[in-house]
C-alpha positions as CSV (number, residue, x, y, z in Angstrom):
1,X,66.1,83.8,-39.6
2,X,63.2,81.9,-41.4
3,X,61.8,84.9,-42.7
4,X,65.3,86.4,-43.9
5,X,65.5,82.9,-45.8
6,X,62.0,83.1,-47.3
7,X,63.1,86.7,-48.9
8,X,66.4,85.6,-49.9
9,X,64.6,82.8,-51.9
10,X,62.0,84.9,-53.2
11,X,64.6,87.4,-54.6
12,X,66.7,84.5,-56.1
13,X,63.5,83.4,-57.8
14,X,62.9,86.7,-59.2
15,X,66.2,87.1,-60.4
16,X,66.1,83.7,-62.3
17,X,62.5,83.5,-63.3
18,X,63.3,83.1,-67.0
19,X,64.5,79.7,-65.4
20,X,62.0,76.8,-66.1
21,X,60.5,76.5,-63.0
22,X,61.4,73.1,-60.7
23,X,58.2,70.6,-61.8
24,X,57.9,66.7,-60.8
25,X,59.8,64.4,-62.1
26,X,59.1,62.7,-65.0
27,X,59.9,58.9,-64.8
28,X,63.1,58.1,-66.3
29,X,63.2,57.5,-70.0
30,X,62.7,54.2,-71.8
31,X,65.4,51.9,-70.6
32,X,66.1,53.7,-67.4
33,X,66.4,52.7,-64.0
34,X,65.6,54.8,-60.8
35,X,66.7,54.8,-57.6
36,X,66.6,56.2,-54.3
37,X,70.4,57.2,-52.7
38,X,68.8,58.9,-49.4
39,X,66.2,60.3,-47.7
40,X,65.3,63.4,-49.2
41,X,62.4,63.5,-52.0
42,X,65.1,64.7,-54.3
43,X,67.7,62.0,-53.2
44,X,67.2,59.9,-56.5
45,X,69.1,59.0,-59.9
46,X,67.9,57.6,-63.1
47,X,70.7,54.5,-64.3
48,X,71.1,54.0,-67.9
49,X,73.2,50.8,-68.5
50,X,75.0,49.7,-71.9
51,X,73.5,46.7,-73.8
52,X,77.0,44.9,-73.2
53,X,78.7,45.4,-70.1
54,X,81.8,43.7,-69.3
55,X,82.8,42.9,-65.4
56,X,84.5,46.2,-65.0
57,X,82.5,49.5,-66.3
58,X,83.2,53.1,-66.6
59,X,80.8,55.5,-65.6
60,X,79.2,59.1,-66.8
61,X,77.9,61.0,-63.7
62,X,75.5,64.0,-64.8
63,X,74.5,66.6,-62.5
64,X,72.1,69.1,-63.4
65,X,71.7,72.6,-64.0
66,X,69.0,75.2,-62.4
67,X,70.9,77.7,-60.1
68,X,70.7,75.3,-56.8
69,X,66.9,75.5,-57.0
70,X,65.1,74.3,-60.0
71,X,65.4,70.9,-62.3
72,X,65.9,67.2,-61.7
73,X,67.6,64.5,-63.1
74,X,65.7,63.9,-66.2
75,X,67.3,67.2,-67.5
76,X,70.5,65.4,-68.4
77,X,68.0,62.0,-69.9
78,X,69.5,62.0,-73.3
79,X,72.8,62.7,-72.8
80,X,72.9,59.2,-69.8
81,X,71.0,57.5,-72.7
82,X,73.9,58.6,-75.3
83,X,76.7,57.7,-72.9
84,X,74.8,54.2,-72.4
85,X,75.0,53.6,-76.0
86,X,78.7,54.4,-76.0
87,X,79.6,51.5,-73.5
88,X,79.1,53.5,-70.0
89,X,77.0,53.7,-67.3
90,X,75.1,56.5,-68.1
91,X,74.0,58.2,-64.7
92,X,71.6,61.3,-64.4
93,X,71.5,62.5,-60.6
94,X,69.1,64.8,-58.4
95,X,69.7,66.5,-55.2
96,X,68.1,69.2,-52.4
97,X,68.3,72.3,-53.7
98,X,67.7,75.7,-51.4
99,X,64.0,75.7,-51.5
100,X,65.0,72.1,-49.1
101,X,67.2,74.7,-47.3
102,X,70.3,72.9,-48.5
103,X,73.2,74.6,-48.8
104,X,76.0,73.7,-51.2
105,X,78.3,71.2,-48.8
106,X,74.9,69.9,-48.2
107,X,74.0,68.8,-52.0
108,X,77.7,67.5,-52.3
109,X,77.8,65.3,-49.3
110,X,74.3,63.9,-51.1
111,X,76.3,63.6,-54.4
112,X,78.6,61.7,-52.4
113,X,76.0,59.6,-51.1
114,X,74.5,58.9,-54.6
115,X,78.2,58.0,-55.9
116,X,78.4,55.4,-52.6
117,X,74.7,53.8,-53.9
118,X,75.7,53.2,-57.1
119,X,78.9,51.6,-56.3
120,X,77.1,49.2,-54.1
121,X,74.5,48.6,-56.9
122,X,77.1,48.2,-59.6
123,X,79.2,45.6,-57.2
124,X,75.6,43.9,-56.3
125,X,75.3,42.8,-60.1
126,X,78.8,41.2,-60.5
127,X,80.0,45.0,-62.0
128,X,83.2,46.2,-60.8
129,X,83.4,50.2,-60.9
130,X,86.5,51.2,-62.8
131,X,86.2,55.0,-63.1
132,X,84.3,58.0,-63.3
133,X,83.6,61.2,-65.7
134,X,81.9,63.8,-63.6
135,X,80.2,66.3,-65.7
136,X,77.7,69.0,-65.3
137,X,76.4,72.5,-66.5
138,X,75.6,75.9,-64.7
139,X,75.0,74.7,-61.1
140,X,75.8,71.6,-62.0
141,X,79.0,72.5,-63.1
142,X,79.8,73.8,-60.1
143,X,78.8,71.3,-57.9
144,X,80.5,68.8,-60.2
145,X,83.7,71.2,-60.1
146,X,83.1,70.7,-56.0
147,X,82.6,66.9,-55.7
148,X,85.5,66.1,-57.6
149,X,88.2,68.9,-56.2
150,X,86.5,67.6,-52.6
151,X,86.5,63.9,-52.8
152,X,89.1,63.4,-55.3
153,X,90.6,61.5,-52.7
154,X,87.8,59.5,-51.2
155,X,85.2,59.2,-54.6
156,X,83.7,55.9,-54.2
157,X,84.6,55.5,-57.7
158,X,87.8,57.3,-58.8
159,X,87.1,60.2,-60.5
160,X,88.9,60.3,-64.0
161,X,88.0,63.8,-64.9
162,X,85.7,66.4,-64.4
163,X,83.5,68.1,-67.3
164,X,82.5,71.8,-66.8
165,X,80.3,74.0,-68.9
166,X,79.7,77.6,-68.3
167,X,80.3,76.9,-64.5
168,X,80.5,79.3,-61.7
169,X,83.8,78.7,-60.2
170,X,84.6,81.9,-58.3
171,X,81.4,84.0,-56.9
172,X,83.1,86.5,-55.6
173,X,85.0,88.1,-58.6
174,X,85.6,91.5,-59.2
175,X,81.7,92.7,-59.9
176,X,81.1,94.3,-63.0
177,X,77.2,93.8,-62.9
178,X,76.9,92.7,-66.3
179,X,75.6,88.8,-65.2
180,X,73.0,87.7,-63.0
181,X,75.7,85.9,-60.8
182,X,77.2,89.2,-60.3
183,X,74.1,90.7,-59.3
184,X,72.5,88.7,-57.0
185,X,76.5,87.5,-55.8
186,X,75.6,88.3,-52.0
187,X,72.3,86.5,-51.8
188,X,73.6,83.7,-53.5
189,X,76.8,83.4,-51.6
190,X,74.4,83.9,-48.2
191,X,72.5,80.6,-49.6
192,X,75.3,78.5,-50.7
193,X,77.4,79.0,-47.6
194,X,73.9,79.1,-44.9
195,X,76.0,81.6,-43.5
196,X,75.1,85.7,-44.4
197,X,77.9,87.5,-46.8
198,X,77.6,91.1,-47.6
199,X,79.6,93.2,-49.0
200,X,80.6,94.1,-45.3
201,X,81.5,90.6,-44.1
202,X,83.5,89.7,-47.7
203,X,85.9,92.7,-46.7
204,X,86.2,91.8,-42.9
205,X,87.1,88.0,-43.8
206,X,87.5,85.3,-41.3
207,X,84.7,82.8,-41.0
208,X,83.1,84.8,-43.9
209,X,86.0,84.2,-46.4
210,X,86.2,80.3,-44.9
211,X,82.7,79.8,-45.5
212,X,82.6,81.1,-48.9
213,X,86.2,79.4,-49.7
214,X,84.5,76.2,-48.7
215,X,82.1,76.1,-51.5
216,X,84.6,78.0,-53.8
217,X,86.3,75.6,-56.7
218,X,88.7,78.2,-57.7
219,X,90.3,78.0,-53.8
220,X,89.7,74.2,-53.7
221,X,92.4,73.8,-56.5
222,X,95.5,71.5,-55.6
223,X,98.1,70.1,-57.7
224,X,95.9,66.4,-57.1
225,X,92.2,67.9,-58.0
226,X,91.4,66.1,-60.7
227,X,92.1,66.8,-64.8
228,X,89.1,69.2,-65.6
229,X,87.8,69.9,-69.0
230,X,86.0,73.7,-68.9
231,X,83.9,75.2,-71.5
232,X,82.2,78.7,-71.6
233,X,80.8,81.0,-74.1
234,X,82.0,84.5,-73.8
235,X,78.6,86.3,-74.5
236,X,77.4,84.4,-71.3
237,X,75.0,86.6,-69.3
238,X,73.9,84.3,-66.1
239,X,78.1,83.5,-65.0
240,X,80.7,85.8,-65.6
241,X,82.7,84.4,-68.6
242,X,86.0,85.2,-66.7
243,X,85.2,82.2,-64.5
244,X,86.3,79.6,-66.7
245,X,89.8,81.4,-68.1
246,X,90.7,81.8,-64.2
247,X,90.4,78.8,-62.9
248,X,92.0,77.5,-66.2
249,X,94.9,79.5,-65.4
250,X,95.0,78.2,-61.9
251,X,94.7,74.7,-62.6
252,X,97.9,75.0,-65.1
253,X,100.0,76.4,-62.4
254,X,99.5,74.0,-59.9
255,X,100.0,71.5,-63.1
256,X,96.8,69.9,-63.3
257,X,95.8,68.8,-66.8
258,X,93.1,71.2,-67.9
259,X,91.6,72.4,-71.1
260,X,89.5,75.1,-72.1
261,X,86.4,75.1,-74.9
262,X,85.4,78.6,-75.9
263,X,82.6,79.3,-77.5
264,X,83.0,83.3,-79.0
265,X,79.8,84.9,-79.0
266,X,77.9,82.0,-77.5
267,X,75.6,82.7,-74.2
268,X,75.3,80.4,-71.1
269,X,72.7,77.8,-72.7
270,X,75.4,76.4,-75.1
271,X,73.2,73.6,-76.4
272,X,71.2,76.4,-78.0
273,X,74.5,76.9,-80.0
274,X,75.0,75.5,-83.4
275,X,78.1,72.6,-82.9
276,X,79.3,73.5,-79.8
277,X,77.5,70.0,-77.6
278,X,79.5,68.1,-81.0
279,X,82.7,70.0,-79.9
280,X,82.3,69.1,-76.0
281,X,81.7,65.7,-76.7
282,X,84.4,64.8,-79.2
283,X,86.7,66.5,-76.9
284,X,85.4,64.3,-74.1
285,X,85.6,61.6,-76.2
286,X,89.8,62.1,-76.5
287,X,89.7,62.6,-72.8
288,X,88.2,59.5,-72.4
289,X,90.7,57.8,-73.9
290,X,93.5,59.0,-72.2
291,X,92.1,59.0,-68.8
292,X,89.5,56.0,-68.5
Protein backbone atom coordinates (compact mmCIF):
# COMPACT_ATOMS: atom_id res chain seq x y z
CA UNK A 1 0.00 0.00 0.00
CA UNK A 2 2.99 2.37 0.97
CA UNK A 3 4.72 1.58 -2.04
CA UNK A 4 1.57 1.91 -4.41
CA UNK A 5 1.28 5.46 -2.71
CA UNK A 6 5.01 6.35 -3.26
CA UNK A 7 4.41 5.61 -7.27
CA UNK A 8 1.13 7.24 -7.45
CA UNK A 9 2.89 10.45 -6.08
CA UNK A 10 5.86 10.00 -8.17
CA UNK A 11 3.60 9.85 -11.33
CA UNK A 12 1.46 12.84 -10.17
CA UNK A 13 4.78 14.77 -9.82
CA UNK A 14 5.83 13.90 -13.24
CA UNK A 15 2.72 14.80 -14.73
CA UNK A 16 2.82 18.29 -12.99
CA UNK A 17 6.50 19.08 -12.94
CA UNK A 18 6.11 22.29 -14.88
CA UNK A 19 4.40 23.11 -11.39
CA UNK A 20 6.76 25.26 -9.15
CA UNK A 21 7.79 22.87 -6.89
CA UNK A 22 6.44 23.04 -2.99
CA UNK A 23 9.46 25.21 -1.20
CA UNK A 24 9.36 26.75 2.56
CA UNK A 25 7.41 29.31 3.41
CA UNK A 26 8.33 32.54 3.13
CA UNK A 27 7.27 34.70 6.18
CA UNK A 28 4.21 36.52 5.56
CA UNK A 29 4.46 39.85 3.85
CA UNK A 30 4.90 43.25 5.54
CA UNK A 31 1.99 43.74 7.69
CA UNK A 32 0.96 40.18 8.01
CA UNK A 33 0.20 38.07 10.80
CA UNK A 34 0.80 34.17 11.09
CA UNK A 35 -0.70 31.69 12.81
CA UNK A 36 -0.85 28.14 13.59
CA UNK A 37 -4.75 26.55 13.21
CA UNK A 38 -3.40 22.69 13.97
CA UNK A 39 -0.99 20.38 14.16
CA UNK A 40 0.35 19.77 10.91
CA UNK A 41 3.60 21.82 9.64
CA UNK A 42 1.30 23.07 7.03
CA UNK A 43 -1.67 23.89 9.42
CA UNK A 44 -0.89 27.76 9.25
CA UNK A 45 -2.45 31.17 7.74
CA UNK A 46 -1.01 34.50 7.11
CA UNK A 47 -3.86 37.43 8.55
CA UNK A 48 -3.89 40.64 6.80
CA UNK A 49 -6.14 43.11 8.80
CA UNK A 50 -7.58 46.66 7.41
CA UNK A 51 -6.09 49.82 8.93
CA UNK A 52 -9.79 50.56 10.26
CA UNK A 53 -11.80 47.86 11.45
CA UNK A 54 -15.14 48.47 12.83
CA UNK A 55 -16.63 45.79 15.59
CA UNK A 56 -18.11 43.60 13.00
CA UNK A 57 -15.73 42.62 9.77
CA UNK A 58 -16.04 40.78 6.67
CA UNK A 59 -13.63 38.42 5.61
CA UNK A 60 -11.56 37.14 2.30
CA UNK A 61 -10.54 33.51 2.76
CA UNK A 62 -7.80 32.46 -0.04
CA UNK A 63 -6.84 29.04 -0.63
CA UNK A 64 -4.16 28.18 -2.79
CA UNK A 65 -3.46 26.48 -5.92
CA UNK A 66 -0.75 23.57 -6.69
CA UNK A 67 -2.72 20.37 -7.59
CA UNK A 68 -3.12 19.09 -3.77
CA UNK A 69 0.65 18.96 -3.49
CA UNK A 70 2.72 21.91 -4.04
CA UNK A 71 2.50 25.82 -2.64
CA UNK A 72 1.59 27.55 0.56
CA UNK A 73 -0.15 30.40 1.64
CA UNK A 74 2.08 33.13 0.65
CA UNK A 75 0.94 32.32 -3.01
CA UNK A 76 -2.28 34.27 -2.47
CA UNK A 77 0.08 37.42 -0.31
CA UNK A 78 -0.97 40.18 -2.53
CA UNK A 79 -4.30 39.52 -3.18
CA UNK A 80 -4.93 39.18 1.27
CA UNK A 81 -2.94 42.39 1.24
CA UNK A 82 -5.38 44.02 -1.53
CA UNK A 83 -8.53 42.81 0.19
CA UNK A 84 -6.97 44.30 3.58
CA UNK A 85 -6.73 47.62 1.90
CA UNK A 86 -10.32 47.34 0.73
CA UNK A 87 -11.76 47.02 4.43
CA UNK A 88 -11.56 43.07 4.91
CA UNK A 89 -9.80 40.63 6.57
CA UNK A 90 -7.55 39.52 4.23
CA UNK A 91 -6.80 35.78 4.92
CA UNK A 92 -4.24 33.56 2.95
CA UNK A 93 -4.50 29.75 4.15
CA UNK A 94 -2.21 26.46 3.94
CA UNK A 95 -2.98 22.97 4.35
CA UNK A 96 -1.56 19.03 4.11
CA UNK A 97 -1.30 18.27 0.75
CA UNK A 98 -0.78 14.38 -0.51
CA UNK A 99 2.90 14.24 -0.03
CA UNK A 100 1.38 14.49 4.14
CA UNK A 101 -0.84 11.59 2.77
CA UNK A 102 -3.93 13.85 3.04
CA UNK A 103 -6.62 13.23 1.13
CA UNK A 104 -9.14 15.79 0.05
CA UNK A 105 -11.90 15.48 3.19
CA UNK A 106 -8.74 15.60 4.98
CA UNK A 107 -7.44 19.24 3.78
CA UNK A 108 -11.19 20.45 4.22
CA UNK A 109 -11.82 19.29 7.69
CA UNK A 110 -8.25 21.42 8.23
CA UNK A 111 -9.88 24.37 6.23
CA UNK A 112 -12.59 24.03 8.67
CA UNK A 113 -10.28 24.07 11.38
CA UNK A 114 -8.46 27.20 10.14
CA UNK A 115 -11.97 28.98 9.66
CA UNK A 116 -12.86 27.93 13.61
CA UNK A 117 -9.15 29.63 14.66
CA UNK A 118 -9.76 32.66 13.16
CA UNK A 119 -13.17 33.08 14.46
CA UNK A 120 -11.80 32.68 17.86
CA UNK A 121 -9.02 35.14 17.06
CA UNK A 122 -11.30 37.69 15.54
CA UNK A 123 -13.84 37.42 18.66
CA UNK A 124 -10.56 37.56 21.04
CA UNK A 125 -9.82 41.18 19.78
CA UNK A 126 -13.36 42.63 20.37
CA UNK A 127 -14.13 41.71 16.30
CA UNK A 128 -17.29 40.17 15.56
CA UNK A 129 -17.19 37.87 12.30
CA UNK A 130 -19.98 39.01 9.96
CA UNK A 131 -19.28 36.91 6.78
CA UNK A 132 -17.15 35.26 4.49
CA UNK A 133 -15.88 35.28 0.67
CA UNK A 134 -14.30 31.92 0.04
CA UNK A 135 -12.13 32.10 -3.01
CA UNK A 136 -9.54 30.01 -4.64
CA UNK A 137 -7.83 28.86 -7.93
CA UNK A 138 -6.99 25.32 -9.45
CA UNK A 139 -6.88 23.13 -6.36
CA UNK A 140 -7.78 25.73 -4.49
CA UNK A 141 -10.81 26.18 -6.29
CA UNK A 142 -11.80 23.10 -5.72
CA UNK A 143 -11.27 22.76 -2.24
CA UNK A 144 -12.95 26.20 -1.82
CA UNK A 145 -15.89 24.85 -4.12
CA UNK A 146 -15.83 21.79 -1.21
CA UNK A 147 -15.69 23.84 2.03
CA UNK A 148 -18.39 25.94 1.09
CA UNK A 149 -20.98 23.26 -0.58
CA UNK A 150 -19.90 21.03 2.72
CA UNK A 151 -20.09 23.44 5.60
CA UNK A 152 -22.45 25.85 4.18
CA UNK A 153 -24.38 24.98 7.06
CA UNK A 154 -21.95 24.77 9.89
CA UNK A 155 -18.97 27.58 8.54
CA UNK A 156 -17.88 29.11 11.56
CA UNK A 157 -18.28 32.25 9.73
CA UNK A 158 -21.25 32.22 7.26
CA UNK A 159 -20.10 31.83 4.04
CA UNK A 160 -21.46 34.71 1.60
CA UNK A 161 -20.18 33.31 -1.57
CA UNK A 162 -17.69 31.22 -3.04
CA UNK A 163 -15.08 32.45 -5.80
CA UNK A 164 -13.81 29.82 -8.39
CA UNK A 165 -11.21 30.04 -11.04
CA UNK A 166 -10.39 27.38 -13.48
CA UNK A 167 -11.59 24.79 -10.83
CA UNK A 168 -11.84 21.16 -11.17
CA UNK A 169 -15.43 20.48 -10.17
CA UNK A 170 -16.18 17.09 -11.84
CA UNK A 171 -13.02 14.62 -12.23
CA UNK A 172 -14.62 12.08 -13.71
CA UNK A 173 -16.01 13.73 -17.02
CA UNK A 174 -16.22 12.21 -20.16
CA UNK A 175 -12.26 11.80 -21.02
CA UNK A 176 -11.09 13.38 -23.96
CA UNK A 177 -7.36 13.37 -23.06
CA UNK A 178 -6.64 16.76 -24.07
CA UNK A 179 -5.90 18.15 -20.14
CA UNK A 180 -3.63 16.87 -17.65
CA UNK A 181 -6.75 16.29 -15.32
CA UNK A 182 -8.01 14.03 -17.80
CA UNK A 183 -4.89 12.16 -18.06
CA UNK A 184 -3.80 11.38 -14.85
CA UNK A 185 -7.96 11.37 -13.69
CA UNK A 186 -7.52 7.81 -12.04
CA UNK A 187 -4.40 8.53 -10.05
CA UNK A 188 -5.69 11.58 -8.96
CA UNK A 189 -9.10 10.41 -8.07
CA UNK A 190 -7.13 7.33 -6.13
CA UNK A 191 -5.32 10.26 -4.10
CA UNK A 192 -8.15 12.47 -3.38
CA UNK A 193 -10.58 9.87 -2.29
CA UNK A 194 -7.45 7.40 -0.29
CA UNK A 195 -9.49 4.93 -1.76
CA UNK A 196 -8.09 3.17 -5.49
CA UNK A 197 -10.45 4.15 -8.71
CA UNK A 198 -9.74 2.71 -11.99
CA UNK A 199 -11.38 2.66 -14.80
CA UNK A 200 -12.83 -0.78 -13.53
CA UNK A 201 -14.08 0.39 -10.14
CA UNK A 202 -15.76 3.86 -11.76
CA UNK A 203 -18.00 1.41 -13.91
CA UNK A 204 -18.78 -1.08 -10.94
CA UNK A 205 -19.94 1.92 -8.57
CA UNK A 206 -20.81 1.53 -5.05
CA UNK A 207 -18.25 2.67 -2.48
CA UNK A 208 -16.15 3.77 -5.54
CA UNK A 209 -18.78 6.20 -6.89
CA UNK A 210 -19.48 7.35 -2.91
CA UNK A 211 -16.00 7.98 -2.45
CA UNK A 212 -15.41 9.92 -5.47
CA UNK A 213 -18.98 11.68 -5.02
CA UNK A 214 -17.64 12.74 -1.67
CA UNK A 215 -14.99 14.96 -2.90
CA UNK A 216 -16.98 15.78 -6.10
CA UNK A 217 -18.53 19.64 -6.10
CA UNK A 218 -20.57 19.01 -9.05
CA UNK A 219 -22.60 16.05 -6.86
CA UNK A 220 -22.40 18.23 -3.65
CA UNK A 221 -24.74 20.85 -5.38
CA UNK A 222 -28.07 21.60 -3.35
CA UNK A 223 -30.52 24.34 -3.81
CA UNK A 224 -28.76 25.90 -0.17
CA UNK A 225 -24.79 25.49 -1.44
CA UNK A 226 -23.84 28.76 -1.41
CA UNK A 227 -24.03 31.63 -4.50
CA UNK A 228 -20.77 30.71 -6.49
CA UNK A 229 -18.94 32.99 -8.87
CA UNK A 230 -16.90 30.56 -11.57
CA UNK A 231 -14.42 31.70 -13.99
CA UNK A 232 -12.46 29.53 -16.66
CA UNK A 233 -10.52 30.10 -19.73
CA UNK A 234 -11.47 27.93 -22.54
CA UNK A 235 -7.90 27.27 -23.92
CA UNK A 236 -7.23 25.67 -20.40
CA UNK A 237 -4.96 22.71 -20.70
CA UNK A 238 -4.46 21.36 -16.83
CA UNK A 239 -8.79 21.23 -16.08
CA UNK A 240 -11.14 20.43 -18.62
CA UNK A 241 -12.78 23.78 -19.57
CA UNK A 242 -16.26 21.98 -19.57
CA UNK A 243 -15.92 21.93 -15.74
CA UNK A 244 -17.04 25.27 -15.08
CA UNK A 245 -20.10 25.54 -17.79
CA UNK A 246 -21.49 22.18 -15.94
CA UNK A 247 -21.58 22.93 -12.76
CA UNK A 248 -22.88 26.46 -13.89
CA UNK A 249 -25.68 24.73 -15.37
CA UNK A 250 -26.28 22.67 -12.37
CA UNK A 251 -26.18 25.36 -9.92
CA UNK A 252 -29.08 27.30 -12.03
CA UNK A 253 -31.32 24.38 -11.87
CA UNK A 254 -31.36 23.85 -8.43
CA UNK A 255 -31.65 27.88 -8.38
CA UNK A 256 -28.56 28.78 -6.74
CA UNK A 257 -27.24 32.23 -7.71
CA UNK A 258 -24.25 31.64 -9.94
CA UNK A 259 -22.22 33.38 -12.61
CA UNK A 260 -19.90 32.45 -14.99
CA UNK A 261 -16.43 34.59 -16.26
CA UNK A 262 -15.11 33.23 -19.54
CA UNK A 263 -12.04 33.99 -20.60
CA UNK A 264 -11.98 32.83 -24.71
CA UNK A 265 -8.61 31.74 -25.55
CA UNK A 266 -7.19 32.14 -22.08
CA UNK A 267 -5.29 28.94 -20.44
CA UNK A 268 -5.51 27.83 -16.77
CA UNK A 269 -3.00 30.51 -15.23
CA UNK A 270 -5.42 33.41 -15.93
CA UNK A 271 -3.33 35.99 -14.16
CA UNK A 272 -0.93 35.48 -17.05
CA UNK A 273 -3.96 37.02 -19.02
CA UNK A 274 -4.12 40.54 -19.98
CA UNK A 275 -7.45 42.02 -17.74
CA UNK A 276 -8.95 39.07 -16.87
CA UNK A 277 -7.78 39.32 -12.53
CA UNK A 278 -9.40 43.21 -13.24
CA UNK A 279 -12.62 41.43 -14.61
CA UNK A 280 -12.75 38.77 -11.48
CA UNK A 281 -12.33 41.36 -9.11
CA UNK A 282 -14.80 44.07 -10.22
CA UNK A 283 -17.22 41.25 -10.56
CA UNK A 284 -16.37 40.28 -7.01
CA UNK A 285 -16.61 43.60 -6.04
CA UNK A 286 -20.68 43.72 -7.19
CA UNK A 287 -20.96 40.43 -5.39
CA UNK A 288 -19.80 41.84 -2.49
CA UNK A 289 -22.20 44.24 -2.33
CA UNK A 290 -25.08 42.32 -2.74
CA UNK A 291 -24.10 39.48 -0.51
CA UNK A 292 -21.77 40.89 2.34
Amino acid sequence: MIKGFISLLLALSMLLSPLTARKVARQPAEGGVRVSYGAEKSNVMDIYYPDDMGDAVDVVFLIHGGAWMFGDQTMFFDHAMEAAAKGYVGVTVDYSKFSDGATALDMNEELFQACKTLKTLLERNGKRPHKMVVVGHSSGAHLALLYSYTHYQDSPIPIAFVTACSSPSDFLTPDQGKTVMERSRYLLCTALTGTEISRVTEKIGGKYADAMAAVTPYDRVTAQVPPTLLAHGTADSWVPYNNSPRLYEKLQSVGVPTELLIFEGANHFLGHEPGTVERIEETMLAWAERYL
